[in-house]
MIZA-645565 format. One record per atom (N, C-alpha, C): x, y, z; residue in one letter. Coordinates in steps of 0.02 Angstrom, whole numbers, plus 50000, padded with zeros to 5 digits. Layout:
XYZA/...
! end
This chain:
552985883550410X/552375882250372X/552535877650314X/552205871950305X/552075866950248X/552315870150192X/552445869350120X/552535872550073X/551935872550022X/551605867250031X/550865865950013X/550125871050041X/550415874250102X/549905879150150X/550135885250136X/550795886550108X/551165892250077X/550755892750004X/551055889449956X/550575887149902X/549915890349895X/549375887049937X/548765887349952X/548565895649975X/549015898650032X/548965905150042X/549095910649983X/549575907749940X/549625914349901X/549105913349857X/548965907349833X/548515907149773X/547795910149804X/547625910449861X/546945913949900X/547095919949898X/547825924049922X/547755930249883X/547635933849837X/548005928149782X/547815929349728X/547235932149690X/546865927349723X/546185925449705X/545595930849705X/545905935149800X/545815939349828X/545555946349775X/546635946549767X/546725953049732X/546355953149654X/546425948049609X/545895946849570X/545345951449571X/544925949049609X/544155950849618X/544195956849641X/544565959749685X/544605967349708X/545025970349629X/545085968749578X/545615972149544X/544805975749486X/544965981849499X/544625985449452X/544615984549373X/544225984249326X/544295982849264X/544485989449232X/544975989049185X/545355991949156X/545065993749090X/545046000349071X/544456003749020X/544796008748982X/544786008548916X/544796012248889X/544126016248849X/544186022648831X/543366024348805X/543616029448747X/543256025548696X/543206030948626X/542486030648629X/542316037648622X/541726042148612X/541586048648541X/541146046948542X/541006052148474X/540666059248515X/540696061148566X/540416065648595X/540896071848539X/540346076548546X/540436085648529X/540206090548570X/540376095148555X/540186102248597X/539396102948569X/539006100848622X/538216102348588X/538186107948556X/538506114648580X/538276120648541X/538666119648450X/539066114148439X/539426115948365X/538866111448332X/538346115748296X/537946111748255X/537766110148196X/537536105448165X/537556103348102X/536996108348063X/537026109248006X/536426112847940X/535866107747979X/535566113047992X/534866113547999X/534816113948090X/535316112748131X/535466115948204X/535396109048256X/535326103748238X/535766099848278X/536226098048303X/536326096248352X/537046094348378X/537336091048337X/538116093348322X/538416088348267X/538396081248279X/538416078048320X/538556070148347X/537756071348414X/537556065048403X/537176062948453X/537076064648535X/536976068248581X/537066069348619X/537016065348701X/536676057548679X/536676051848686X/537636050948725X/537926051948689X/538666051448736X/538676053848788X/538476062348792X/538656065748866X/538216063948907X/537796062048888X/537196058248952X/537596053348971X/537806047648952X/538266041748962X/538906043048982X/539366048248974X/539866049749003X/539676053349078X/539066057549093X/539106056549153X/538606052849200X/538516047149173X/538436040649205X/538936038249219X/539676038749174X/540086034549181X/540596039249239X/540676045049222X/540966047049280X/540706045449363X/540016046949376X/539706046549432X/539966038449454X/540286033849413X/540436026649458X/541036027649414X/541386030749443X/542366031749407X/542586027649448X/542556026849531X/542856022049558X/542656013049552X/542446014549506X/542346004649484X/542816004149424X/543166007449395X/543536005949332X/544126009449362X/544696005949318X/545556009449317X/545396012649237X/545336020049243X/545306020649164X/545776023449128X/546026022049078X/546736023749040X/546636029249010X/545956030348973X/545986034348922X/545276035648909X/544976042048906X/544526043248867X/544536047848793X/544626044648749X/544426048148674X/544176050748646X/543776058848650X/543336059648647X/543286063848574X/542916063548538X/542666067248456X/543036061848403X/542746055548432X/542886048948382X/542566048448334X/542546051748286X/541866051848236X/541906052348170X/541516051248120X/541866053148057X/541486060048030X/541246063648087X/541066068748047X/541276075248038X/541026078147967X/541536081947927X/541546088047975X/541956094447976X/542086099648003X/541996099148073X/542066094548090X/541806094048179X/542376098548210X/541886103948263X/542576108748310X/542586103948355X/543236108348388X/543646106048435X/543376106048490X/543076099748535X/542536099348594X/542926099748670X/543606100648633X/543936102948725X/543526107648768X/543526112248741X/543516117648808X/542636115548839X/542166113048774X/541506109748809X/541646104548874X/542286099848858X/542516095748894X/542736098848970X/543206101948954X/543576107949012X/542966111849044X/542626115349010X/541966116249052X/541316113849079X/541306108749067X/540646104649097X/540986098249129X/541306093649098X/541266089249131X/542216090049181X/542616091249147X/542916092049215X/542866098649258X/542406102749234X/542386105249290X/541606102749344X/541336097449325X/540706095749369X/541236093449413X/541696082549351X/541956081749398X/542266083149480X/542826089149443X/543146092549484X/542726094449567X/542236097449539X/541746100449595X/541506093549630X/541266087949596X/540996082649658X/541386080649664X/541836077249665X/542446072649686X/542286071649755X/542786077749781X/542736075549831X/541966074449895X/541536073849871X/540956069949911X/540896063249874X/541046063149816X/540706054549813X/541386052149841X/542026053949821X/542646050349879X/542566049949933X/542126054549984X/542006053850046X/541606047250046X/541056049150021X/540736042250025X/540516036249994X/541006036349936X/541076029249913X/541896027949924X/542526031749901X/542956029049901X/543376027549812X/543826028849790X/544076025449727X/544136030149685X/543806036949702X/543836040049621X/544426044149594X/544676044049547X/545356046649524X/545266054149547X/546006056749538X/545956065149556X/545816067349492X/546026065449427X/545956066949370X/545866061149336X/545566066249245X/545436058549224X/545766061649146X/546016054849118X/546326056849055X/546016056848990X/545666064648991X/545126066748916X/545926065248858X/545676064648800X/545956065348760X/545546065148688X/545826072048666X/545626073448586X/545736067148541X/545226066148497X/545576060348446X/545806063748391X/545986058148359X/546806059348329X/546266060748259X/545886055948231X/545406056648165X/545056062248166X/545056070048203X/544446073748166X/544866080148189X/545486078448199X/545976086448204X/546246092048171X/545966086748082X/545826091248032X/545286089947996X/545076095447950X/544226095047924X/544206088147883X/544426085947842X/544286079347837X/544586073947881X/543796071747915X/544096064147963X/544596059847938X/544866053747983X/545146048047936X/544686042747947X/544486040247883X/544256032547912X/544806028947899X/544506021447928X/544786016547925X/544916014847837X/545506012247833X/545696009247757X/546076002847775X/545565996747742X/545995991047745X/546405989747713X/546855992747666X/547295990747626X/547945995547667X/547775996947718X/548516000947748X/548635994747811X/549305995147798X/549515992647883X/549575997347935X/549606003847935X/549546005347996X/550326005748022X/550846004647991X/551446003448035X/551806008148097X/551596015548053X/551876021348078X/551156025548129X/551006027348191X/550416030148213X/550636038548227X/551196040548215X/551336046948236X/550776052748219X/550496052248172X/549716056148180X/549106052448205X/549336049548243X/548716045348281X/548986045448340X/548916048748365X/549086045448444X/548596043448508X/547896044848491X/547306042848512X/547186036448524X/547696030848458X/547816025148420X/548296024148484X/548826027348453X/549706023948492X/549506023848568X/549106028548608X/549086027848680X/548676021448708X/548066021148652X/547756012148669X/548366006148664X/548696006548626X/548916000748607X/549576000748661X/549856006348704X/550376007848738X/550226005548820X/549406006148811X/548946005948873X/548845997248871X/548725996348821X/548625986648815X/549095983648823X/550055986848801X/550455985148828X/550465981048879X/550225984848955X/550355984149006X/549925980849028X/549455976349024X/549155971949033X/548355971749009X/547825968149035X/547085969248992X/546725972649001X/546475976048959X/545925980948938X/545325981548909X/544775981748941X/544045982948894X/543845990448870X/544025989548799X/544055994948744X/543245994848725X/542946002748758X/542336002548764X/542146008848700X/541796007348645X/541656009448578X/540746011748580X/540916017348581X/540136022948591X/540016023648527X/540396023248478X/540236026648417X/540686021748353X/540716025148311X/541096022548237X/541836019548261X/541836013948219X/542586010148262X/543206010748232X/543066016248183X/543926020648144X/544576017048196X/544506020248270X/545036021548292X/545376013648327X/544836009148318X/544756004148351X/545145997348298X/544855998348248X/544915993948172X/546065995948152X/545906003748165X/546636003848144X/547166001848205X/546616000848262X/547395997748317X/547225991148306X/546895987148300X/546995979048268X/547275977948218X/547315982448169X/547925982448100X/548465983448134X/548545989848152X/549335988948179X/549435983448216X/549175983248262X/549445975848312X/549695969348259X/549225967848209X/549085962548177X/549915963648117X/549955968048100X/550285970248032X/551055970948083X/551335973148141X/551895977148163X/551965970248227X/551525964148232X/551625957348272X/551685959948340X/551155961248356X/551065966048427X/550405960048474X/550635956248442X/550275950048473X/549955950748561X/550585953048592X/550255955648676X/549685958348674X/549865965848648X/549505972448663X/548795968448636X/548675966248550X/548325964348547X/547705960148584X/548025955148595X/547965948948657X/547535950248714X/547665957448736X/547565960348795X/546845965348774X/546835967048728X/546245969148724X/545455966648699X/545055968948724X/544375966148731X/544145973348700X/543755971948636X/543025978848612X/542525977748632X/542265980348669X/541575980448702X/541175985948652X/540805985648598X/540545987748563X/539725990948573X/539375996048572X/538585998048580X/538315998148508X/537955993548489X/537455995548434X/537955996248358X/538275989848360X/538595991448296X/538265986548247X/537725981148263X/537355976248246X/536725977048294X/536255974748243X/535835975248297X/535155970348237X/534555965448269X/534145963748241X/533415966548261X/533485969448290X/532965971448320X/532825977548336X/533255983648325X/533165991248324X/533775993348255X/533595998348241X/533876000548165X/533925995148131X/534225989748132X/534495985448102X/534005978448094X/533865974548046X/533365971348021X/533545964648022X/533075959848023X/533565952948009X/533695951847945X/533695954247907X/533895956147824X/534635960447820X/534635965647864X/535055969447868X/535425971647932X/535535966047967X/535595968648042X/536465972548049X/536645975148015X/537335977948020X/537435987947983X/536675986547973X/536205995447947X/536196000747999X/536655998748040X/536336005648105X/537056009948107X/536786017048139X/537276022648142X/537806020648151X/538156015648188X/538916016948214X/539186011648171X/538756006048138X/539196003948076X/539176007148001X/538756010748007X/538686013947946X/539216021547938X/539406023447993X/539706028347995X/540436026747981X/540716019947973X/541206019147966X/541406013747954X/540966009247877X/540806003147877X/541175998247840X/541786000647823X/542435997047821X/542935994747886X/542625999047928X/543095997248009X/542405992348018X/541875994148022X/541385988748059X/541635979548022X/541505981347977X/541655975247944X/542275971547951X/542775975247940X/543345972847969X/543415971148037X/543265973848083X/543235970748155X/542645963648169X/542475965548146X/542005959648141X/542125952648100X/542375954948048X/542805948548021X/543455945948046X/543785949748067X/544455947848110X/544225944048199X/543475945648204X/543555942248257X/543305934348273X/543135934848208X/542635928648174X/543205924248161X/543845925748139X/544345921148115X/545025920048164X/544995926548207X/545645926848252X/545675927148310X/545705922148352X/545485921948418X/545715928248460X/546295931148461X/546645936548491X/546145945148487X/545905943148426X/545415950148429X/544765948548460X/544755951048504X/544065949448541X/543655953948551X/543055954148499X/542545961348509X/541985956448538X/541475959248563X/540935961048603X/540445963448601X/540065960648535X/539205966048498X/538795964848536X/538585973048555X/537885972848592X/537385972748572X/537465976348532X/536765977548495X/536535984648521X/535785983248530X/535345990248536X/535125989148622X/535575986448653X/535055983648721X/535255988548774X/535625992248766X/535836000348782X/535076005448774X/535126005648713X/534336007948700X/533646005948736X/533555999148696X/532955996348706X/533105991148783X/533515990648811X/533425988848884X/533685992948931X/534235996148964X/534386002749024X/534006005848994X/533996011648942X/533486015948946X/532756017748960X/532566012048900X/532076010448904X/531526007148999X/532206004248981X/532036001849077X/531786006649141X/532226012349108X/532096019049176X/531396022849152X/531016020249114X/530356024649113X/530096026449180X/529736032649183X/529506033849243X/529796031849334X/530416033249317X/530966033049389X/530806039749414X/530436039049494X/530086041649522X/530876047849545X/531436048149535X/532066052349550X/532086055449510X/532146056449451X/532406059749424X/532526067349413X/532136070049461X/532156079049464X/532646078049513X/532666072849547X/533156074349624X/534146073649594X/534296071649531X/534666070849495X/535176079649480X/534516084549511X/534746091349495X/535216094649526X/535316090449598X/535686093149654X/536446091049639X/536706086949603X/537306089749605X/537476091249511X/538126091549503X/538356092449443X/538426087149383X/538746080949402X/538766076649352X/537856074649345X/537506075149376X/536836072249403X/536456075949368X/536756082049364X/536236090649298X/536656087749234X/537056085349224X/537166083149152X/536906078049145X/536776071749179X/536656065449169X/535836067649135X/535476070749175X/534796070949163X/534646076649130X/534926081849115X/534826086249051X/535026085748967X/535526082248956X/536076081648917X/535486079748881X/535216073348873X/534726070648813X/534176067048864X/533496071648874X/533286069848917X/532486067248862X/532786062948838X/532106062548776X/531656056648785X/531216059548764X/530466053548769X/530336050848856X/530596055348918X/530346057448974X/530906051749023X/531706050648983X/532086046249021X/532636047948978X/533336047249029X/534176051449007X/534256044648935X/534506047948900X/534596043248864X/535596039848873X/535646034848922X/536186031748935X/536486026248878X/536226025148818X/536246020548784X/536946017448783X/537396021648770X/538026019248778X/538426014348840X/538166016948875X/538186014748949X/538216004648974X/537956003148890X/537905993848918X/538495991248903X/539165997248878X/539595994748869X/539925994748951X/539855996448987X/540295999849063X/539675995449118X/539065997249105X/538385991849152X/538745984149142X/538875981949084X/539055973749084X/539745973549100X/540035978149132X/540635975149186X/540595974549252X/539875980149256X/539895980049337X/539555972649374X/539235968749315X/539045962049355X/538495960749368X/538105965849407X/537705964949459X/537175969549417X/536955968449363X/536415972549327X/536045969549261X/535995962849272X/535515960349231X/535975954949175X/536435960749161X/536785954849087X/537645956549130X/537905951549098X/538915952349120X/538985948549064X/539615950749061X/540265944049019X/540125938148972X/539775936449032X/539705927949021X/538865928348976X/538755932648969X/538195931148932X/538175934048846X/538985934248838X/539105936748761X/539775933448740X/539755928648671X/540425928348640X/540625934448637X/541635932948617X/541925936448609X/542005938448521X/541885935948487X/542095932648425X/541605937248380X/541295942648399X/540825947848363X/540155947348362X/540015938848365X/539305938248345X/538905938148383X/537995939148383X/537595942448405X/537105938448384X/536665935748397X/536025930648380X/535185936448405X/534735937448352X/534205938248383X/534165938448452X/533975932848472X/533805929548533X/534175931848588X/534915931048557X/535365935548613X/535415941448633X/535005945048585X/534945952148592X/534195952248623X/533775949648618X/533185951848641X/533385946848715X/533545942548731X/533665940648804X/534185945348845X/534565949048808X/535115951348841X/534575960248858X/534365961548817X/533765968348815X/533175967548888X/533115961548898X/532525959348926X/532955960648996X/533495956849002X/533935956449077X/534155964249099X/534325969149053X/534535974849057X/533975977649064X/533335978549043X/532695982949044X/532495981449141X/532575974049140X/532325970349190X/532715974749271X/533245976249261X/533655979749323X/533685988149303X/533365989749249X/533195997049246X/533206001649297X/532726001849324X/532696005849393X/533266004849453X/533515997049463X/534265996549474X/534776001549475X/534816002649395X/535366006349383X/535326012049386X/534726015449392X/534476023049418X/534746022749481X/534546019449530X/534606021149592X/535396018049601X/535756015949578X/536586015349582X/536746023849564X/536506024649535X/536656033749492X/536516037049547X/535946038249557X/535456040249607X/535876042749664X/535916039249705X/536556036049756X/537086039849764X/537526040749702X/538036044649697X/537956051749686X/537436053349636X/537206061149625X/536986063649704X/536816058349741X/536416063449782X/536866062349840X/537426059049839X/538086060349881X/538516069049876X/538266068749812X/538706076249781X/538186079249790X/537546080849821X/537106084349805X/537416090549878X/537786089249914X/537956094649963X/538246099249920X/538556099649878X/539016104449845X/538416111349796X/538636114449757X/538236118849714X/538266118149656X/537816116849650X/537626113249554X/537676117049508X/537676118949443X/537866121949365X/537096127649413X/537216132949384X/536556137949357X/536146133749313X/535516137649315X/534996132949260X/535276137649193X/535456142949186X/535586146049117X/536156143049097X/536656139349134X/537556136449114X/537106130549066X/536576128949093X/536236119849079X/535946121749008X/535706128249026X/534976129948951X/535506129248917X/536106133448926X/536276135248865X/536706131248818X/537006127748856X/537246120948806X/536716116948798X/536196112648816X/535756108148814X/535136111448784X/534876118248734X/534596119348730X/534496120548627X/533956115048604X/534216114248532X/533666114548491X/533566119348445X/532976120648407X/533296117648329X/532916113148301X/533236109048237X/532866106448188X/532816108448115X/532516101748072X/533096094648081X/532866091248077X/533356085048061X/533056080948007X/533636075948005X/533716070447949X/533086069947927X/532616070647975X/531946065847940X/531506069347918X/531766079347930X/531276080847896X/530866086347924X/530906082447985X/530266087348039X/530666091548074X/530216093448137X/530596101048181X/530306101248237X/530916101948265X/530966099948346X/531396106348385X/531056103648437X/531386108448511X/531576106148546X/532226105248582X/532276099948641X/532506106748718X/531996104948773X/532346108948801X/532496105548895X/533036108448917X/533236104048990X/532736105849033X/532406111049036X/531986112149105X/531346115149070X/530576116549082X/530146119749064X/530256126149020X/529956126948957X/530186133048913X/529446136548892X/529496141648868X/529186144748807X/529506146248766X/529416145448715X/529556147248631X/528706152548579X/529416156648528X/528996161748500X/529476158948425X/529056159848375X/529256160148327X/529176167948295X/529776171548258X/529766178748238X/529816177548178X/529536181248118X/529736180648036X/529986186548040X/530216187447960X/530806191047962X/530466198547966X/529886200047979X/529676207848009X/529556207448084X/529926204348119X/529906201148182X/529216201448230X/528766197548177X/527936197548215X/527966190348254X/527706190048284X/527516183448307X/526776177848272X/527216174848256X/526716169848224X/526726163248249X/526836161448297X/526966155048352X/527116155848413X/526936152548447X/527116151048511X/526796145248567X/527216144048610X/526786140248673X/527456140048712X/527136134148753X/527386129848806X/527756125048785X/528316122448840X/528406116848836X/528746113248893X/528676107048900X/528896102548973X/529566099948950X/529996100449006X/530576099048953X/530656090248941X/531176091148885X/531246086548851X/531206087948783X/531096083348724X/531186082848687X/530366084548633X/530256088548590X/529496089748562X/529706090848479X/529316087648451X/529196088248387X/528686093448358X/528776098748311X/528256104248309X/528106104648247X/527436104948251X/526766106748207X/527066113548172X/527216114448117X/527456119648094X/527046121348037X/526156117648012X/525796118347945X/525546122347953X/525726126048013X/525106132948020X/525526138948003X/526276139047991X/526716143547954X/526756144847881X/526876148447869X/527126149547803X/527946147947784X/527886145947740X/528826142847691X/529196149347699X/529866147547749X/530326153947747X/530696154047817X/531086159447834X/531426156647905X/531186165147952X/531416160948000X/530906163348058X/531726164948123X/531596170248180X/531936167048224X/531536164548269X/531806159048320X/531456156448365X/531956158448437X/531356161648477X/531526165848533X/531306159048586X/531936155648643X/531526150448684X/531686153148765X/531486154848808X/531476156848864X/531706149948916X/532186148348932X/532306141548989X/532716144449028X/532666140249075X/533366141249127X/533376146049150X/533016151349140X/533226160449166X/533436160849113X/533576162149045X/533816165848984X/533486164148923X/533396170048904X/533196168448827X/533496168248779X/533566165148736X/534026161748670X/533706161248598X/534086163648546X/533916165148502X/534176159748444X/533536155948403X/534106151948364X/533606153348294X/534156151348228X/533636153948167X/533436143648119X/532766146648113X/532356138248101X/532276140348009X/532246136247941X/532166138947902X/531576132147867X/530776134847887X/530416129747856X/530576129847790X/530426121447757X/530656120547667X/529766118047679X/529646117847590X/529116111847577X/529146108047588X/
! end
């Protein structure tokens, strides 16, 4: 054979193996144990992650994944979300595997959870730009990304506050780790945004830069000046395009039959669609869903326009990406799914929040009773599940328990109206 047709053959393999070569992922997540909840009975961290983590599991065989990070967050007293981890999602995993391997093919036998290194004691770490970073031996959440970028390239996919993200570009940058660096790509959700939280006055105001807005800034300026750091702002098009996109997806009860498929669609099932938001970091690798690659600098920045065109392309294949989900849940749907009480009882959250008001969120159809403290009943109804905001002016100032019936079990949580 010619040496020119030799030549020509390997470079077509090449070319080949290329395109068959799975993209290589790392994932820091701010996910928590829904039941560890914040003053006033919310989930400490957003619950927006575990909906998105099992989206992301249900297509495990499209990624090589190194690492998942999970309780990336800066918030204060956060428990320890293993055993939530160990019980729901590897043990759904565990349980479907083997049917979506039957019939798709690719999916790991295991997958590598890992605790982060910032919230293992009661005060988090943030990011500090005046450290280099030289030494990571209490970080190793840190040392395993940068050990993982080693070995060739990686899209470092950021659900939440970029603590853990900001201090492996210092080290790289500070300890001349130029490769590892080199090799990594931040694929960022909602750390900028002009058009949801974030304003064209203020477009850098939303939760995951504000939670840690010395790393935001710093990554963002280092990528503005240094070609080797290469982040990836999405913006809000997680939100306001996949989610938003799946309104009224005629499947979604059929989502119940297997396990990752009862988390996907219970976990945060608000305003009548899963909330996947996170998810446009892992959707814009797969290609074939409205926005990819090629439709975002690397270099941090984010234009209006780019965000509302990139929102529009993602909203636009909405139902798309349901039925990619779809697909796989109902591959695993031969197996035996969580109890509805395993589902109530983590996914089931009675809360004032930030803003004030008071809410119920529940996974499957409920009733709720409100008890004062001579345990009379002075409230009650219905509710469809999901997410409800409640009329509470017909109470009196003081705390109450609230009795909610879902899933087959009733659950007791204590609500404390203020003025």
């Amino acid at each position: 054979m010619r040496i020119d047709k030799i030549v020509c053959f390997i470079v077509s393999l090449l070319v080949v193996f290329s395109l068959l070569a799975k993209p290589r992922v790392w994932v820091y997540t701010d996910m928590s144990d829904p039941t560890d909840r914040r003053q006033g009975g919310h989930p400490q961290n957003d619950p927006d992650d575990i909906c998105t983590m099992a989206s992301f599991l249900l297509q495990a065989n499209e990624f090589d994944i190194g690492g998942i990070v999970y309780g990336s967050t800066n918030r204060k007293s956060l428990g320890d979300p293993t055993d939530f981890v160990q019980n729901v999602f590897v043990a759904a995993y565990t349980h479907d595997r083997p049917f979506l391997e039957a019939a798709f093919g690719g999916y790991p036998e295991e997958l590598p959870f890992m605790r982060s290194s910032i919230t293992q004691d009661t005060e988090p770490i943030q990011f500090n730009p005046k450290s280099v970073y030289a030494e990571l031996e209490d970080l190793e959440s840190v040392a395993a990304l940068i050990d993982y970028a080693s070995e060739g390239p990686v899209y470092v996919l950021c659900w939440g506050p970029l603590t853990e993200a900001a201090i492996a570009v210092q080290h790289c940058l500070s300890m001349g780790k130029r490769e590892a660096l080199n090799n990594m790509t931040f694929i960022a959700h909602w750390t900028k945004s002009w058009i949801a939280q974030g304003t064209p006055e203020a477009p850098f105001k939303v939760a995951n830069c504000r939670d840690d807005w010395a790393a935001c800034v710093f990554l963002h300026e280092q990528a503005k000046a240094i070609d080797e750091v290469k982040y990836i702002e999405l913006g809000s098009v997680g939100q306001s395009g996949i989610v938003n996109g799946g309104e009224n997806y005629p499947r979604f009860d059929e989502f119940q039959k297997s396990r990752l498929g009862q988390i996907f669609i219970n976990s945060k099932f608000y305003h009548g669609k899963p909330d996947q938001s996170d998810g446009s970091t892992f959707w814009l690798l797969r290609e074939s869903f409205g926005v990819t690659l090629d439709d975002y600098k690397h270099d941090g920045t984010l234009t209006m326009d780019e965000e509302k065109r990139n929102r529009d392309g993602f909203k636009e294949k909405g139902y798309a990406i349901l039925d990619d989900l779809f697909q796989r849940s109902d591959a695993a749907a031969v197996g035996n799914p969580f109890e509805g009480a395993f589902i109530a009882d983590y996914f089931t959250y009675v809360y004032q929040f930030l803003n004030g008001r008071y809410y119920i969120y529940v996974p499957y159809d409920a009733t709720y009773q409100f008890l004062d403290t001579s345990k009379n009943v002075v409230k009650a109804g219905n509710l469809v599940r999901g997410n409800h905001q409640l009329d509470l002016s017909d109470i009196a100032v003081g705390d109450y328990a609230v009795i909610v019936d879902c899933g087959g079990i009733n659950q007791e949580f204590s609500l404390s109206k203020t003025d």
